[in-house]
N, C-alpha and C positions, 0 to 999 in steps of 0.2 A: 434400571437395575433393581430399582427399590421395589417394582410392581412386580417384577419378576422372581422374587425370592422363596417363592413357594413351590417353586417347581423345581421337583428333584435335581434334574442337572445343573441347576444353577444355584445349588447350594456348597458348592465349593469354594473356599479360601481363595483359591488362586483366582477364579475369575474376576472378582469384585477386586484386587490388589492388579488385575492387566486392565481393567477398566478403570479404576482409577489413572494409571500409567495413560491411557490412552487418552481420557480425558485433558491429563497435563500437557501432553503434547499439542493436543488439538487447542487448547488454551495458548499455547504457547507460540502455534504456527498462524493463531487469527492475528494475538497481536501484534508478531512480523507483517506482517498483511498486514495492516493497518501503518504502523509504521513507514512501509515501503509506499507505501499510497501517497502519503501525506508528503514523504522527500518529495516523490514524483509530481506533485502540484508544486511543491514550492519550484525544485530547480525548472520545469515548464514557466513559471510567473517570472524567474531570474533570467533565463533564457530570452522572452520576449521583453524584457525590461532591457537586457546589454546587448542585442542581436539585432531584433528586429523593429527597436524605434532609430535603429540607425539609419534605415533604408527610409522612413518619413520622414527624418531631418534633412537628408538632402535633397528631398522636391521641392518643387512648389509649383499648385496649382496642377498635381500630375505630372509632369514634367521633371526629369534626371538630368541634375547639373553637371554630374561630376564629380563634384566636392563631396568632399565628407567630414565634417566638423567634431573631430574628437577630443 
């Protein structure tokens, strides 16, 4: 916007005050996105830590015993 202020249509109020606005959003919509990112690796990491070291506790050697050791 700043390189752009020399050209007549883009010397109005309003537009640099909706480009700010948009900017805030878009500011605001990365760091959701980032946030949601990062849940999503932890609960994935929590997921395979309570889920599926259950199914390698009860082998061995390859082989399903049965059991399940909770």
């Amino acid at each position: 916007m700043w390189k752009l202020r020399h050209l007549p249509s883009m010397r109005g109020v309003d537009v640099w005050v909706r480009a700010r606005m948009v900017s805030r959003h878009l500011k605001r919509a990365r760091d959701l996105c980032q946030g949601i990112s990062a849940e999503a690796v932890k609960f994935h990491v929590l997921y395979r830590r309570e889920f599926i070291d259950i199914d390698h506790a009860g082998r061995k050697n390859g082989q399903h015993k049965g059991e399940v050791r909770l």
